[in-house]
C-alpha positions in Angstrom: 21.9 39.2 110.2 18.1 38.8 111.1 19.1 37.5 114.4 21.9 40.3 114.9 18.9 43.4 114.2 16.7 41.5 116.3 18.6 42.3 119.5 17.2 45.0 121.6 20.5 46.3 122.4 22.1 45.9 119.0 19.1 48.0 118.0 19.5 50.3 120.9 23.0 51.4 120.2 22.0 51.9 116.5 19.4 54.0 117.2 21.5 55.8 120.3 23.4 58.6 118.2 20.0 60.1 116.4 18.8 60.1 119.6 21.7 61.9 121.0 21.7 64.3 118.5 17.9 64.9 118.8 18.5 65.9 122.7 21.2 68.0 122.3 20.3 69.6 119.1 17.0 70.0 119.4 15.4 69.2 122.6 17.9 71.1 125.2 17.9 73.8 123.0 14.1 74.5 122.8 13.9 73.7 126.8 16.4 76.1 127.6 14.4 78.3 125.4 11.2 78.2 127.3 13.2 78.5 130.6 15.1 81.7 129.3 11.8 83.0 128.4 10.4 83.4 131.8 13.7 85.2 133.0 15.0 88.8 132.5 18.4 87.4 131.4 20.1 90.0 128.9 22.5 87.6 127.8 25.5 87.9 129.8 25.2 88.1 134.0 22.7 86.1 135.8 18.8 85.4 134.4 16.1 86.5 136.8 12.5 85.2 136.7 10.1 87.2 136.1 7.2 84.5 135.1 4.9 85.3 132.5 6.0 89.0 132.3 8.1 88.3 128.6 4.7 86.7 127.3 2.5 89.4 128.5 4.6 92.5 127.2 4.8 89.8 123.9 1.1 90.1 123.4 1.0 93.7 124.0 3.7 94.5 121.1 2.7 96.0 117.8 5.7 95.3 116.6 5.7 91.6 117.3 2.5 92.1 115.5 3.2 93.4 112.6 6.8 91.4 111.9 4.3 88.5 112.3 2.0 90.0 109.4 4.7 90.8 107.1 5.8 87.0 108.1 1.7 85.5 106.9 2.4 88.3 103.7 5.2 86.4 103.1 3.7 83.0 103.3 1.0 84.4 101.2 3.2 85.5 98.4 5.1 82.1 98.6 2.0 80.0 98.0 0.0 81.9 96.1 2.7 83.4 93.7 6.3 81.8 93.6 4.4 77.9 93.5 1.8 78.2 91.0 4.8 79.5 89.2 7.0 77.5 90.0 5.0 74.4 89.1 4.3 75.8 86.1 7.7 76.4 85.3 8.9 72.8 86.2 5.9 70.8 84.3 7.5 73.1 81.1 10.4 71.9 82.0 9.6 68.3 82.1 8.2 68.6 78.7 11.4 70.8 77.2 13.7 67.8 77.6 17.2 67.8 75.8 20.1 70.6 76.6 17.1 73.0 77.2 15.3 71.5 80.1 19.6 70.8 81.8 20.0 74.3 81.1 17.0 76.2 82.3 16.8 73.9 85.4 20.2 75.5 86.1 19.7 78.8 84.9 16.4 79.0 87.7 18.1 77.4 90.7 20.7 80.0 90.4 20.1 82.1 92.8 19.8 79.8 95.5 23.2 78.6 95.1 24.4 82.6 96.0 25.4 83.5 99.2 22.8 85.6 100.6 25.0 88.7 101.6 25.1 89.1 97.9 21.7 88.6 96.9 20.8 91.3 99.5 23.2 93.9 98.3 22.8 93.2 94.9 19.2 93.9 95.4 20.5 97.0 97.6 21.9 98.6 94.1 18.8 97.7 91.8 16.4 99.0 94.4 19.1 102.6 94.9 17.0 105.8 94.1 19.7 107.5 92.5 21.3 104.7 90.2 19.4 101.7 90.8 18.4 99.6 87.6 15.1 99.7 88.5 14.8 103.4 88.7 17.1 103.4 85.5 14.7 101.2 83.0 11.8 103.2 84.5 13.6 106.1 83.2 13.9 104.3 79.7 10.2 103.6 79.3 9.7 107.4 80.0 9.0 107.4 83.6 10.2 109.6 86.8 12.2 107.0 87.6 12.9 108.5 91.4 11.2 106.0 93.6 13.1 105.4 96.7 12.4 101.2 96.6 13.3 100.9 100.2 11.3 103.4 101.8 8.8 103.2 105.1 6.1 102.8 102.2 7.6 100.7 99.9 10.0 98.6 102.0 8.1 95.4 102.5 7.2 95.1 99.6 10.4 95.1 97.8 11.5 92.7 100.7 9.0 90.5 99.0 10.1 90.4 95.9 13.4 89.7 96.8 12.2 86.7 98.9 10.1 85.4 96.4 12.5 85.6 93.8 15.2 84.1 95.8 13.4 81.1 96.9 12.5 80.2 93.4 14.3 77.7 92.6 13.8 75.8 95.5 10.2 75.6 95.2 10.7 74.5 91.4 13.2 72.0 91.8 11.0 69.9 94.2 8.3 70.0 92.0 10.2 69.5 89.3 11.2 66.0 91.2 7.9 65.4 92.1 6.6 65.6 88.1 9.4 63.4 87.0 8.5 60.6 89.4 5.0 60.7 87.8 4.7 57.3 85.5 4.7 58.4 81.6 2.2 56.0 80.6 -0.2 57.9 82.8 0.4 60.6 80.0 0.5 58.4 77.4 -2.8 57.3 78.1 -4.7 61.0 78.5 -3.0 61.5 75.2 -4.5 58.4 73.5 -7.9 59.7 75.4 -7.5 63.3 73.6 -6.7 65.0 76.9 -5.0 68.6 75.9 -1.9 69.3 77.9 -4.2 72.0 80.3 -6.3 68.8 80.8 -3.3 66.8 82.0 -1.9 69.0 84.1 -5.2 69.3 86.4 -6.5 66.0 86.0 -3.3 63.9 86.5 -0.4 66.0 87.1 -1.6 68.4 89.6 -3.8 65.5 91.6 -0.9 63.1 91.8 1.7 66.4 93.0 -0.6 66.0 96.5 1.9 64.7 98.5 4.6 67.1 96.9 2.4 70.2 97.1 1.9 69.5 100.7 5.5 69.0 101.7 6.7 72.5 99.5 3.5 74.5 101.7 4.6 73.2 105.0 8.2 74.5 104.3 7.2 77.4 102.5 5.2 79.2 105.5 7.8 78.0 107.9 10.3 79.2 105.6 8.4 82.7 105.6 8.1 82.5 109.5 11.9 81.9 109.8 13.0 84.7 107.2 16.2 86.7 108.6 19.5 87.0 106.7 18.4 88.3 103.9 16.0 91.1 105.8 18.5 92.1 107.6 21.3 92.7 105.3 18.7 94.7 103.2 16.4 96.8 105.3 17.3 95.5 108.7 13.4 95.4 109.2 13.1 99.1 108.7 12.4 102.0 107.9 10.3 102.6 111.2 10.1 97.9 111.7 7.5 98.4 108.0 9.6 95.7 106.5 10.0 93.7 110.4 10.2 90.1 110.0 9.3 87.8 113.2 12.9 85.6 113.2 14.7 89.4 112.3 12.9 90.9 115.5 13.8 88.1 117.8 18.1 88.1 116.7 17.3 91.9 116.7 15.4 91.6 120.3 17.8 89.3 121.8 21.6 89.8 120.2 21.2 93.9 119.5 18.8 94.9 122.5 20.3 92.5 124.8 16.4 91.0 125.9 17.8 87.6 125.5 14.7 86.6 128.0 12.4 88.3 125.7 13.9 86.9 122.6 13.1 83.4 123.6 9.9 84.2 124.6 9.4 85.3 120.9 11.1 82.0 119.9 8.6 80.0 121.8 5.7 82.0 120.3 7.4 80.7 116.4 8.0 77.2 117.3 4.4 77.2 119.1 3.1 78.5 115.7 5.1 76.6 113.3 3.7 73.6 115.3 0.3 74.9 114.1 0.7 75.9 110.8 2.0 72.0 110.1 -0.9 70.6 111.8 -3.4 72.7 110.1 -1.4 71.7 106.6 -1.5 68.7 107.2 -5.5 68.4 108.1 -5.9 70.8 104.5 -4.4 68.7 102.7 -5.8 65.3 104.9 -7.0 62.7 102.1 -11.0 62.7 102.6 -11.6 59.8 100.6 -8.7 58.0 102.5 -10.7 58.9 106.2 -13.7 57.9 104.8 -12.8 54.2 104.1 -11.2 53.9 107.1 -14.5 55.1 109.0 -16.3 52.5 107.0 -14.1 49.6 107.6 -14.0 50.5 111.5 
């Protein structure tokens, strides 16, 4: 067997189909990307090139702009609001044990499991200014209860909410994992020390959730980058592109405008800044102590 996985062509046929699937998945697709985004093409017809001209109008568009802000608000909301929560939620959790913890694990990741057609008019109905059940428990606690949820002003942020909400589960689940993996005698031992559980959590819990914590950020701003489905089923970036997303602009730019050209150009733009945002995570969350040895040793 050692002999058989030492053969350079035994280990180049094994390693052939990830390859293959990396080319044509991936690869082809994002180089036909860049090429499409120096052309004119509108998606049926023949492309023309017109150079640099997608990437300069790019830079030039508010919109662009601002689906890219409510994209970073988005990223925002998701670390600084659904995780703390949602690793909150997970270490009570681990700590519930019995029926409880089977049950509430399920009861969170709920809405995941949902198609996302009915997450977005489900939300449609609770957020309604006439009936909604937002307006309606308003109206219980003695207020107006006539806010239109999805207008210019409000739209984005109800968008948020939703997002947030939906990706709950996710976010909780991999931590969940990630706390369940940590050894028990680690706790055991802060316990015999004195350590309260608020202690725990930041002194061995939260330290040791590093590599977790840095895997759920790197998918969590990408994720918010990426948003579409659900934005468009609900406000389909509007009123007036307030609630514009950057992945709803480009299907919007390229499948409903017919600026297939353009559209890739935005799509180069994302992956260019997805690129980014994981290197910079990664250099955040980069273990000092770890670079320092190394220096030392060298």
């Amino acid at each position: 067997m050692t002999k058989l996985y030492s053969n350079k062509k035994v280990i180049a046929l094994l390693i052939l189909p990830g390859i293959l699937l990396f080319v044509f998945a991936i690869l082809a697709p994002i180089c036909l990307s860049v090429y499409y985004g120096f052309t004119n093409y509108s998606g049926m017809g023949t492309a023309a090139w017109v150079g640099i001209k997608n990437y300069k109008e790019l830079f030039k568009d508010e919109v662009f702009w601002l689906a890219l802000r409510n994209s970073l608000l988005l990223a925002i909301g998701f670390i600084c609001i659904q995780h703390p929560l949602a690793m909150i939620v997970a270490a009570v959790l681990d700590k519930l044990g019995g029926r409880g913890e089977s049950f509430f694990r399920c009861v969170f990741f709920i809405p995941n499991v949902i198609s996302v057609a009915v997450i977005a008019y489900l939300w449609k109905f609770i957020y309604n200014p006439d009936f909604g059940l937002l307006n309606n428990i308003i109206k219980m606690f003695g207020g107006k209860g006539d806010t239109n949820w999805l207008s210019a002003q409000n739209a984005i942020w109800a968008v948020l909410v939703v997002l947030i909400w939906h990706g709950f589960g996710w976010g909780m689940l991999i931590y969940y994992t990630g706390i369940k993996n940590i050894d028990p005698e680690l706790y055991e031992a802060s316990e015999i020390d004195g350590a309260n559980k608020v202690q725990t959590f930041f002194r061995i819990t939260l330290p040791l959730m590093k590599p977790v914590i840095q895997v759920n950020v790197t998918m969590a701003i990408i994720s918010a980058l990426k948003q579409m489905e659900t934005v468009y089923l609900l406000t389909k970036g509007g009123p007036n592109n307030r609630s514009q997303f950057t992945a709803n602009y480009l299907y919007q730019q390229a499948f409903d405008a017919f600026r297939y050209g353009y559209g890739n150009a935005i799509g180069v733009v994302f992956i260019i800044i997805c690129l980014l945002v994981t290197v910079l995570v990664n250099w955040v969350f980069k273990d000092r102590d770890e670079v320092k040895l190394r220096r030392a040793k060298a």
